[in-house]
TORPA-4810 file (N, C-alpha, C, O; in nm, 3 decimals):
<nodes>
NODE_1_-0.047_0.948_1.662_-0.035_0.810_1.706_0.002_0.723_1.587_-0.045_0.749_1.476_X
NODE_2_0.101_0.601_1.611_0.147_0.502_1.516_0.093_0.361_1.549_0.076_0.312_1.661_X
NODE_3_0.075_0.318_1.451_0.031_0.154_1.502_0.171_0.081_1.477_0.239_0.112_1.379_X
NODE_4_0.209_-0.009_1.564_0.296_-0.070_1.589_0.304_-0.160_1.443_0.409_-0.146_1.381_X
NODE_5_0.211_-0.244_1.389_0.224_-0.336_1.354_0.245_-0.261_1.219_0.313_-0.336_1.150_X
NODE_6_0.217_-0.144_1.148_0.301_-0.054_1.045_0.420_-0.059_1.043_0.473_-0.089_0.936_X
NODE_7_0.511_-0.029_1.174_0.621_0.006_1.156_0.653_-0.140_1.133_0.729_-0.161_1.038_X
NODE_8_0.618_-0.224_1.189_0.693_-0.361_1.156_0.664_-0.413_1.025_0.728_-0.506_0.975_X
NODE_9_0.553_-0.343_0.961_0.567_-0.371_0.787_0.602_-0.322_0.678_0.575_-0.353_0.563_X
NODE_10_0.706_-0.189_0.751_0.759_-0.102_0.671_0.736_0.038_0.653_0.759_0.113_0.559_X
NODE_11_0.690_0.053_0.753_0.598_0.183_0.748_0.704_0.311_0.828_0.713_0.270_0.943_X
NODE_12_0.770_0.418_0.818_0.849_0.517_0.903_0.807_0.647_0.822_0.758_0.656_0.709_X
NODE_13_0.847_0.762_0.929_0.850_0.854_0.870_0.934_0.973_0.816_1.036_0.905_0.802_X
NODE_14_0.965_1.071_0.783_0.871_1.130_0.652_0.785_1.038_0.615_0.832_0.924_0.606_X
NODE_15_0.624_1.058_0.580_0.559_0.975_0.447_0.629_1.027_0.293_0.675_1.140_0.279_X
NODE_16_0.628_0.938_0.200_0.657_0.953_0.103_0.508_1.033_0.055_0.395_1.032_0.103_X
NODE_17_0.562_1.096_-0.052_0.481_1.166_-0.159_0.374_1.062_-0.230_0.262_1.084_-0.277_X
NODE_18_0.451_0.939_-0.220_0.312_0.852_-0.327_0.217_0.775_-0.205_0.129_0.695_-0.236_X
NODE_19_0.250_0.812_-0.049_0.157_0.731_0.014_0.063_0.873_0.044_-0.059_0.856_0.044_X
NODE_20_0.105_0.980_0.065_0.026_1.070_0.021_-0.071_1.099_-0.074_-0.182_1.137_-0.039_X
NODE_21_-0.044_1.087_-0.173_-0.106_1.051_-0.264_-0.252_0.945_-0.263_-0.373_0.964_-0.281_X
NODE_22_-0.164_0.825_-0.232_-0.260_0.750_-0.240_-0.387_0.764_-0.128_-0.498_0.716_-0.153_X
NODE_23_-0.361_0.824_-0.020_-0.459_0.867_0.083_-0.555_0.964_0.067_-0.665_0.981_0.118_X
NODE_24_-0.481_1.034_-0.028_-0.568_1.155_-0.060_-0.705_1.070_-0.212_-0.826_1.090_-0.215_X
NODE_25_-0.625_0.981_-0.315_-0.677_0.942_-0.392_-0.811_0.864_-0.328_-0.920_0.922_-0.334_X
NODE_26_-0.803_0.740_-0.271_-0.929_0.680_-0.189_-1.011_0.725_-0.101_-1.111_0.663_-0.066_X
NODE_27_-0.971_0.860_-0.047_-1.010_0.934_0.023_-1.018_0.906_0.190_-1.105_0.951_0.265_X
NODE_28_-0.910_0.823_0.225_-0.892_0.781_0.362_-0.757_0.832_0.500_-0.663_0.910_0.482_X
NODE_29_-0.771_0.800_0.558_-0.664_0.851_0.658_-0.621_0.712_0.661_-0.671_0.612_0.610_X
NODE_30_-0.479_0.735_0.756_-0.441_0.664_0.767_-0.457_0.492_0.876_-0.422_0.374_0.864_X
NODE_31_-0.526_0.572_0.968_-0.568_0.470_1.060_-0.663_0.386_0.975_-0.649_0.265_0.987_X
NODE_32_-0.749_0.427_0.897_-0.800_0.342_0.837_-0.746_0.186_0.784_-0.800_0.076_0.777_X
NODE_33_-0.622_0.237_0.756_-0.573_0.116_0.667_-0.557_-0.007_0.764_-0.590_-0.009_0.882_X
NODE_34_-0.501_-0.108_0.693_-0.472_-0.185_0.820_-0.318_-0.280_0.841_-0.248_-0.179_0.849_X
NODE_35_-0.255_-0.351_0.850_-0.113_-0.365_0.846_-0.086_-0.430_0.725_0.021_-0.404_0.669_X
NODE_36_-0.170_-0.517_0.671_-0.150_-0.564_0.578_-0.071_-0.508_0.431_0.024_-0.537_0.359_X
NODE_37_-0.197_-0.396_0.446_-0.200_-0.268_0.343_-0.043_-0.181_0.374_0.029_-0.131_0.288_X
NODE_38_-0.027_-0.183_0.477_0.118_-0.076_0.443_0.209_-0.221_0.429_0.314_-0.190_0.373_X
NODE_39_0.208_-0.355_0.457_0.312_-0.425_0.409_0.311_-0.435_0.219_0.411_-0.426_0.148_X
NODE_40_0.150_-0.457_0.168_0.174_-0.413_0.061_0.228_-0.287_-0.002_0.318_-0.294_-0.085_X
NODE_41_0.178_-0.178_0.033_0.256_-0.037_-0.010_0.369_-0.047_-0.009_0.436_0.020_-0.088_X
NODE_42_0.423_-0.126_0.070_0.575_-0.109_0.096_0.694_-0.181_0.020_0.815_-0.162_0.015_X
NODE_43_0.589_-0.292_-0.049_0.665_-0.422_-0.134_0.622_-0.321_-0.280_0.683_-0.333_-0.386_X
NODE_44_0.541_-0.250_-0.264_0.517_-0.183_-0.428_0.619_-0.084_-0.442_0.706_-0.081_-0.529_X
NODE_45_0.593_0.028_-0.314_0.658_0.102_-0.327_0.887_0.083_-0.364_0.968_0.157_-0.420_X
NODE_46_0.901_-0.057_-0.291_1.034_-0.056_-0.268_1.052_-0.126_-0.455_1.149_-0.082_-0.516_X
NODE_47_0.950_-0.239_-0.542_0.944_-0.305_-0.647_0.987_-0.145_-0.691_1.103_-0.112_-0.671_X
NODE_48_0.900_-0.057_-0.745_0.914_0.061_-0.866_1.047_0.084_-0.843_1.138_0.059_-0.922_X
NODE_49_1.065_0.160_-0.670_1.192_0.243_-0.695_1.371_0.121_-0.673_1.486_0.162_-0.661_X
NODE_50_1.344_0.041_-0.674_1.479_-0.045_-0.631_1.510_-0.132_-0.708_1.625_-0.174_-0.719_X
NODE_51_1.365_-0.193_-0.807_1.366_-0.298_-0.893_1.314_-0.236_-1.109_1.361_-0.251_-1.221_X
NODE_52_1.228_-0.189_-1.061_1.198_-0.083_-1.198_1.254_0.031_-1.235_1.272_0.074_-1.349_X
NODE_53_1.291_0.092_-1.097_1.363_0.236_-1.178_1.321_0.317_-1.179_1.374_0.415_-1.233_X
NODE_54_1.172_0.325_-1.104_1.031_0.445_-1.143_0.995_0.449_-1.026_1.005_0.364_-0.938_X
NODE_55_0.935_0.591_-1.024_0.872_0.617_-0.896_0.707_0.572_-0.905_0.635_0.574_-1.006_X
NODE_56_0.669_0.529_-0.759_0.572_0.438_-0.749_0.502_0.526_-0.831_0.565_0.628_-0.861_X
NODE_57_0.357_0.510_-0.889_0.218_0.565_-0.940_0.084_0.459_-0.899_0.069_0.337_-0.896_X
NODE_58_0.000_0.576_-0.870_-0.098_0.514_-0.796_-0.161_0.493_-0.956_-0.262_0.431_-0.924_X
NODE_59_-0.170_0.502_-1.102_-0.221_0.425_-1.174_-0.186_0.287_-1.201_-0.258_0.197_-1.243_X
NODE_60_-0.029_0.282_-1.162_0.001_0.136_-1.125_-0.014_0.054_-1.023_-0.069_-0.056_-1.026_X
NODE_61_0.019_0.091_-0.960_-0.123_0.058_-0.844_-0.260_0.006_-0.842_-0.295_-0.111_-0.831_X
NODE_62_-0.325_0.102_-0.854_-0.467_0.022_-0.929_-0.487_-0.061_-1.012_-0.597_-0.117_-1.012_X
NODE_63_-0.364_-0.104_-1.135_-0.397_-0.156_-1.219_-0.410_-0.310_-1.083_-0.516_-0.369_-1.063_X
NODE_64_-0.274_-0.347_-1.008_-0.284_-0.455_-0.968_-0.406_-0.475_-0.835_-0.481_-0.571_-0.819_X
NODE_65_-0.397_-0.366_-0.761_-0.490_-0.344_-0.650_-0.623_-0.256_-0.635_-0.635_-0.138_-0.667_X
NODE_66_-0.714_-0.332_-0.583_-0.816_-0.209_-0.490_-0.823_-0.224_-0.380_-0.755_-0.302_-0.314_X
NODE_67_-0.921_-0.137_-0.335_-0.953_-0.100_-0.195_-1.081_-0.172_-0.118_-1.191_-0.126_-0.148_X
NODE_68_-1.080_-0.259_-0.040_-1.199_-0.298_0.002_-1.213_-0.275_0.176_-1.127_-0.275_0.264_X
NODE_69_-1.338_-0.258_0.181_-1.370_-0.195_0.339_-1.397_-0.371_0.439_-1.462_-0.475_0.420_X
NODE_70_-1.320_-0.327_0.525_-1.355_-0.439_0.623_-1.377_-0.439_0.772_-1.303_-0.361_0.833_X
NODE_71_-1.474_-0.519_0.853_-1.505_-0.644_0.801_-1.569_-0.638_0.663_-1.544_-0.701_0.560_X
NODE_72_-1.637_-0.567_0.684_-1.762_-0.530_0.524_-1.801_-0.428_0.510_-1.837_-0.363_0.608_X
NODE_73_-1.808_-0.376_0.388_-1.877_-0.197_0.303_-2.005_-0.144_0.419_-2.030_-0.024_0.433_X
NODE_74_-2.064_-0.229_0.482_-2.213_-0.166_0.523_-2.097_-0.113_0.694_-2.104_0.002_0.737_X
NODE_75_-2.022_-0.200_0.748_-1.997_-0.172_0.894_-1.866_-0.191_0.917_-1.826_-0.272_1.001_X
NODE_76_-1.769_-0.099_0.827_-1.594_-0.102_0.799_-1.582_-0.078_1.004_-1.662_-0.062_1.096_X
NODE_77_-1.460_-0.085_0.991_-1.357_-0.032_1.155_-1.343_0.073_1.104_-1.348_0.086_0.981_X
NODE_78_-1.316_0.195_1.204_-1.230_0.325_1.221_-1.102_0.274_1.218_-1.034_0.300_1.119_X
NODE_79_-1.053_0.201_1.315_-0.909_0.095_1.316_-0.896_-0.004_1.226_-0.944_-0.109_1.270_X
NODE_80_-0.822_-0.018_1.054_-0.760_-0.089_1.019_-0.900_-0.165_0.930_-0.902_-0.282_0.892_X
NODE_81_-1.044_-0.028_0.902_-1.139_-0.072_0.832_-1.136_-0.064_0.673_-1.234_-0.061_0.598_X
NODE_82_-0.968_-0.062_0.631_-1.027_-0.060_0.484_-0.855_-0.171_0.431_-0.787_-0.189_0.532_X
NODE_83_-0.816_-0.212_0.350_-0.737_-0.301_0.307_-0.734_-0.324_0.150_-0.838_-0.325_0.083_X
NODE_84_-0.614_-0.340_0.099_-0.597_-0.336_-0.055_-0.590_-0.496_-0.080_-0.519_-0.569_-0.011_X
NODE_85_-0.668_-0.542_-0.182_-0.656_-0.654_-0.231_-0.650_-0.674_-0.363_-0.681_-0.585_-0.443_X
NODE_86_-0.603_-0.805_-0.404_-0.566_-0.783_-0.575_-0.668_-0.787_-0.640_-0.757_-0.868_-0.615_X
NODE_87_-0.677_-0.679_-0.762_-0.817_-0.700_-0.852_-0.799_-0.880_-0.920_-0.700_-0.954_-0.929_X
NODE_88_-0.904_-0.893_-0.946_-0.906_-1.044_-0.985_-0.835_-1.015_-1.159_-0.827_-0.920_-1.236_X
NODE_89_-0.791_-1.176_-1.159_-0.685_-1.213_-1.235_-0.560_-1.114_-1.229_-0.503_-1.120_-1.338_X
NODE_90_-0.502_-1.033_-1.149_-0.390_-0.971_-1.110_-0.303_-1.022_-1.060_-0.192_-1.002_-1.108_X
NODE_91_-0.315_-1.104_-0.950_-0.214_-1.163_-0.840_-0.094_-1.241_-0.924_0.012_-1.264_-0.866_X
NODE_92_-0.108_-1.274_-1.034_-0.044_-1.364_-1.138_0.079_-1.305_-1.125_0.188_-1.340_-1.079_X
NODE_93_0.030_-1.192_-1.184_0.102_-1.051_-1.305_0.204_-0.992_-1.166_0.315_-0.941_-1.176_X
NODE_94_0.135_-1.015_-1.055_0.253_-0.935_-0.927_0.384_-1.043_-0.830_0.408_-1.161_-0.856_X
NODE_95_0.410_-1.010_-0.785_0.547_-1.091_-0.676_0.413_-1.165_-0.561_0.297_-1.129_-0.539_X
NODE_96_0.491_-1.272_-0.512_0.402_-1.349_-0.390_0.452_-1.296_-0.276_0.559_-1.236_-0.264_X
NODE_97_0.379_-1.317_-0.202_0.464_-1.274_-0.070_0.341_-1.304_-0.001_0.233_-1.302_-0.061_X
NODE_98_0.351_-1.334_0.130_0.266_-1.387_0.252_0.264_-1.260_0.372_0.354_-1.205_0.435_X
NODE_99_0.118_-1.244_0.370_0.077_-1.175_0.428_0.019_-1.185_0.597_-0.081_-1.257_0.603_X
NODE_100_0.056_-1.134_0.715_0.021_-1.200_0.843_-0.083_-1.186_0.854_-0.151_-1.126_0.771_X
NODE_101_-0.132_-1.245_0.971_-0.293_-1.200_1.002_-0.302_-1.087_1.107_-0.234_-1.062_1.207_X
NODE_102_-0.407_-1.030_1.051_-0.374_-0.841_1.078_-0.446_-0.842_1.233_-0.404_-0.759_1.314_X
NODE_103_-0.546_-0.928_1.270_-0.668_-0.998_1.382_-0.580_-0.974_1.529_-0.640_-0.930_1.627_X
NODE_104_-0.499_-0.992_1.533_-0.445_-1.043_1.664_-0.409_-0.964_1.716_-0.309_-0.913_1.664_X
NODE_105_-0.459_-0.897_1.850_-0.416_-0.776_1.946_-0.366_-0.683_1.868_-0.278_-0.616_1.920_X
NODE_106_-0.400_-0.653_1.739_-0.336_-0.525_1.661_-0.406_-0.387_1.704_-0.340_-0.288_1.738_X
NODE_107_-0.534_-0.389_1.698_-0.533_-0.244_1.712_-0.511_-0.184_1.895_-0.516_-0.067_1.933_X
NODE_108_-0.487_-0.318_1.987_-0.415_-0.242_2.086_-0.287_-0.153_2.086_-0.277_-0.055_2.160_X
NODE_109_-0.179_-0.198_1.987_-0.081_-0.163_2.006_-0.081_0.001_1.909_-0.042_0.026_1.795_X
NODE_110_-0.116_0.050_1.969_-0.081_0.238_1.915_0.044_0.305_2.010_0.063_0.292_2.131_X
NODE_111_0.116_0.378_1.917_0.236_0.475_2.021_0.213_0.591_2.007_0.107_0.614_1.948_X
NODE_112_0.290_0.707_2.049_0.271_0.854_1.991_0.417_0.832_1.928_0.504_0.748_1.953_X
NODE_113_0.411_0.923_1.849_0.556_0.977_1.754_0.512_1.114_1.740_0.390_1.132_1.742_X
NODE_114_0.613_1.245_1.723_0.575_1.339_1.647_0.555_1.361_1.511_0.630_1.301_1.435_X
NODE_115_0.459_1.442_1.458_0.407_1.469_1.391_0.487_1.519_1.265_0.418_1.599_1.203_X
NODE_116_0.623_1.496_1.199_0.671_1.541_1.160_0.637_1.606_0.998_0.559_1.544_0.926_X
NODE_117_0.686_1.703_0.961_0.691_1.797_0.878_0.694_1.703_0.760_0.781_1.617_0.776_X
NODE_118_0.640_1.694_0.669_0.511_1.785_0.626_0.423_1.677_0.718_0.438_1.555_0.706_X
NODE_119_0.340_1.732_0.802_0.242_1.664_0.847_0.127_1.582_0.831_0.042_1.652_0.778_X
NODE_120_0.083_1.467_0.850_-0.054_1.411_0.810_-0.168_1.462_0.876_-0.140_1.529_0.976_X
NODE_121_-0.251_1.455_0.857_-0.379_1.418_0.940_-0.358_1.367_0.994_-0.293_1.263_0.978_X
NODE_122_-0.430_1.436_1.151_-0.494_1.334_1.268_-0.552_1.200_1.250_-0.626_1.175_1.155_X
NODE_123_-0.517_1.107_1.345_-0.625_1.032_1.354_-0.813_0.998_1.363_-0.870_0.999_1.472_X
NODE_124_-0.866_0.977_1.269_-1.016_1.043_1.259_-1.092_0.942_1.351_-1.014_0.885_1.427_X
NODE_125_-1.215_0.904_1.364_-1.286_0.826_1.456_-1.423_0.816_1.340_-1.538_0.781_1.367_X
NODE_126_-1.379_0.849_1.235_-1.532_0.784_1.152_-1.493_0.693_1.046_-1.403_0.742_0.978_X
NODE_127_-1.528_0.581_1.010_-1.514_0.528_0.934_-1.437_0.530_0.799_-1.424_0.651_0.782_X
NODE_128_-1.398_0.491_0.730_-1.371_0.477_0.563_-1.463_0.465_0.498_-1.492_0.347_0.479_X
NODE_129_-1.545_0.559_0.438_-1.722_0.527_0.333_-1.665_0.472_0.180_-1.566_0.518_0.124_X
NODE_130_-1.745_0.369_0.131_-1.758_0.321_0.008_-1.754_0.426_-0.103_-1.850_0.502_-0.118_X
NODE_131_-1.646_0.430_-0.181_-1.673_0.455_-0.314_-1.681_0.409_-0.383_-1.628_0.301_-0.357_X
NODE_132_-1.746_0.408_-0.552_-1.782_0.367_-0.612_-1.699_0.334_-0.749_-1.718_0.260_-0.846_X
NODE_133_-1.608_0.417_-0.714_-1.482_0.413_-0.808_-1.371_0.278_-0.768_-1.322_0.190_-0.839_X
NODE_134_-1.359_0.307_-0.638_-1.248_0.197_-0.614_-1.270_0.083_-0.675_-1.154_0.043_-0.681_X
NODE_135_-1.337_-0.004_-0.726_-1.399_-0.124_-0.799_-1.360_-0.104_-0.950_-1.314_-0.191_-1.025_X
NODE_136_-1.390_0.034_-0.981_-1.384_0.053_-1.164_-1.171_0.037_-1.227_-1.054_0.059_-1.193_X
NODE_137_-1.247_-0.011_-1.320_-1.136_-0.036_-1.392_-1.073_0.077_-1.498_-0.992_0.044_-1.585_X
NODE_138_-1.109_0.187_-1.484_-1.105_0.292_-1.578_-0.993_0.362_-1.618_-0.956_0.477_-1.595_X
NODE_139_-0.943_0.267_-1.686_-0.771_0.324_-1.695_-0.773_0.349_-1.884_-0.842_0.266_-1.943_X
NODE_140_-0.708_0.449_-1.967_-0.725_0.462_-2.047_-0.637_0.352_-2.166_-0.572_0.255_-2.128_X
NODE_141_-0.652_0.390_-2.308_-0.536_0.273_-2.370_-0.406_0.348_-2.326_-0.316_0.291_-2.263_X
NODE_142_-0.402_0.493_-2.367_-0.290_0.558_-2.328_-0.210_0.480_-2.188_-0.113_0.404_-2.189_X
NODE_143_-0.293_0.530_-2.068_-0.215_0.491_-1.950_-0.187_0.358_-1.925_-0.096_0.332_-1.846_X
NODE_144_-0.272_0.232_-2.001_-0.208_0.124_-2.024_-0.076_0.036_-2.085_-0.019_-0.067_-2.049_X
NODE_145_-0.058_0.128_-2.193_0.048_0.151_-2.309_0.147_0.169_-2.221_0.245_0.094_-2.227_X
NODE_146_0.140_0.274_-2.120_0.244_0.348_-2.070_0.299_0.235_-1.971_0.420_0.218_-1.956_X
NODE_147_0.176_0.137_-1.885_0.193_0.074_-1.764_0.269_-0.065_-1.801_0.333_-0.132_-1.721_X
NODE_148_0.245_-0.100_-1.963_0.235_-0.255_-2.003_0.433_-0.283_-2.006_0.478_-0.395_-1.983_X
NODE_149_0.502_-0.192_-2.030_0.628_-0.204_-1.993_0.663_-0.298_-1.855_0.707_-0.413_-1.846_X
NODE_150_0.616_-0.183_-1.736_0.667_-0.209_-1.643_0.541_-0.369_-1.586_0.584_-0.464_-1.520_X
NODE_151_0.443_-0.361_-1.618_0.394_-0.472_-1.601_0.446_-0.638_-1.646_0.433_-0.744_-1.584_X
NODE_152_0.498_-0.614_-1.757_0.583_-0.690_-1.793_0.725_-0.733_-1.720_0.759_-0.850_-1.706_X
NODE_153_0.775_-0.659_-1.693_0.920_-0.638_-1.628_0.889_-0.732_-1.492_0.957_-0.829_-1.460_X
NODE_154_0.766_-0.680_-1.416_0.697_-0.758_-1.285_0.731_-0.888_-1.310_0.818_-0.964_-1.269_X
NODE_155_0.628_-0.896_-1.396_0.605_-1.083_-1.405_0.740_-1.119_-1.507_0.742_-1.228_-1.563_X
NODE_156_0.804_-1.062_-1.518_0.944_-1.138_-1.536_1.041_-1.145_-1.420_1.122_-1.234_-1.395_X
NODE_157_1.018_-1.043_-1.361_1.095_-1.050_-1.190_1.028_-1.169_-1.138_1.091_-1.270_-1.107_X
NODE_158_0.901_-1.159_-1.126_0.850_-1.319_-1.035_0.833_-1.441_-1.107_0.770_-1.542_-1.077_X
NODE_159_0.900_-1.415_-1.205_0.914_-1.591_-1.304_1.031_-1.616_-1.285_1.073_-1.732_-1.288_X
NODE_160_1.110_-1.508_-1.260_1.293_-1.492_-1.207_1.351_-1.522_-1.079_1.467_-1.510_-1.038_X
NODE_161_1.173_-1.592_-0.987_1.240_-1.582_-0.823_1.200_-1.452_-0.676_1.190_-1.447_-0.553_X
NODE_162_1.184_-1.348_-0.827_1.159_-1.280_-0.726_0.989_-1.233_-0.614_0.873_-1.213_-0.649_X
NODE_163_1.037_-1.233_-0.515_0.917_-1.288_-0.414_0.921_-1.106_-0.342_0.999_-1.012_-0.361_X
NODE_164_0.810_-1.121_-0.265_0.807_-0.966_-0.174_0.860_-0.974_-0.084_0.864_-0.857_-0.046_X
NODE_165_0.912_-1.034_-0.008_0.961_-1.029_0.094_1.120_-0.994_0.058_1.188_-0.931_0.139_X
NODE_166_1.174_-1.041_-0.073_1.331_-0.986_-0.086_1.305_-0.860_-0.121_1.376_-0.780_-0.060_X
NODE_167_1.214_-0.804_-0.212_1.193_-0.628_-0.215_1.205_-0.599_-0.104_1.296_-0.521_-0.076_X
NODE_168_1.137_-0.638_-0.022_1.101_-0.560_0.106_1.284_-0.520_0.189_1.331_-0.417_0.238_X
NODE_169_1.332_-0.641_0.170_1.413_-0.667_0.238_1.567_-0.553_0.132_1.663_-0.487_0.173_X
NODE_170_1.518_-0.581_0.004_1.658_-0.468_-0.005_1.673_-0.348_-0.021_1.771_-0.283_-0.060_X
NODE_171_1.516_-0.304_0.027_1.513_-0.158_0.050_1.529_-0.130_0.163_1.539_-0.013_0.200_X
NODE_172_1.537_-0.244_0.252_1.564_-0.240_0.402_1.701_-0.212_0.431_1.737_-0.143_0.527_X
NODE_173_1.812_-0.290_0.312_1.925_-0.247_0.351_1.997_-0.160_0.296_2.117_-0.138_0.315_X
NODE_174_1.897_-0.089_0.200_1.930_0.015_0.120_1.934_0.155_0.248_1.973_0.270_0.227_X
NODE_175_1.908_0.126_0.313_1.830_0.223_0.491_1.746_0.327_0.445_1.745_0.441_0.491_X
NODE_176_1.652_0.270_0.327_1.554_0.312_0.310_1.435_0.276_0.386_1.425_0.175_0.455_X
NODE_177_1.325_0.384_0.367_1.208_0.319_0.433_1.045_0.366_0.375_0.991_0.473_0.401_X
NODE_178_0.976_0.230_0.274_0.937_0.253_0.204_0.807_0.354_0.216_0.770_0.407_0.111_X
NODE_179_0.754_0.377_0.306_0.646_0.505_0.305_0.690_0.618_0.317_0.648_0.723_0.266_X
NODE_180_0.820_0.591_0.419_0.931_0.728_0.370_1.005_0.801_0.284_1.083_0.891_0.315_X
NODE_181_0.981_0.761_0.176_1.086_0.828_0.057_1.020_0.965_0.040_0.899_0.985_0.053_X
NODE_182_1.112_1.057_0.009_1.061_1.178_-0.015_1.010_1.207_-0.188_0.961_1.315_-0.221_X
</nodes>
């Protein structure tokens, strides 16, 4: 099953290798997430490969985002109970872009699609549980060194104009599709 309001934030399939990744890293499925979250994945994922040159990394990633369970850590949703938000003082350092409100008749709208090769996981029916990591900041000097390039490059793209919604948009006409890259 697909949630509608994914595909309308960028979401198709093949999954790419780094949304893989990142599912396996937080330790969640996919229903968990909620639309918001794949419109972000999708403005990151299309920034690395269309605007940087690099394939996404979930240490870059983290540097700007975590993971928070919602409504709240004690009583997340099965549907759309966990969501990436910017670690504080981050949002600066990344592109703006306006995010919808995820609330509104969303988790009615589910479809079937097949399951295509390489396959995900099913849809689960238990929650997203708190880890204790998603919060930590534990990135080394090394992997910082490595990140402070392309972090830079960011916040010169969004002092330059550039916003998420044009990422989004020229990987769109690239007939790419950003959870899809192989």
């Amino acid at each position: 099953m697909l949630f509608t309001p994914f595909v309308e934030r960028g979401f198709g399939l093949p999954m790419s290798d780094f949304f893989r990744e990142l599912l396996y890293y937080y330790g969640i499925r996919m229903n968990h997430l909620n639309p918001n979250s794949i419109l972000q994945l999708s403005i990151f994922i299309h920034l690395c490969e269309d605007f940087l040159g690099i394939p996404p990394s979930i240490c870059l990633f983290r540097y700007f985002f975590k993971l928070k369970l919602h409504p709240h850590a004690a009583n997340p949703d099965v549907v759309g109970g966990a969501g990436f938000q910017f670690r504080v003082g981050r949002k600066t350092e990344f592109l703006t872009y306006t995010l919808r409100d995820s609330k509104k008749n969303g988790k009615s709208k589910w479809f079937y699609s097949g399951n295509v090769l390489p396959s995900l996981e099913t849809h689960v029916v238990d929650t997203p549980w708190v880890n204790p990591y998603w919060d930590q900041e534990n990135m080394s000097l090394k992997e910082f060194e490595a990140l402070h390039p392309h972090i830079k490059q960011i916040v010169v793209l969004r002092r330059n104009g550039l916003i998420g919604e044009g990422v989004k948009l020229v990987g769109c006409d690239a007939e790419s599709n950003p959870c899809s890259r192989g």
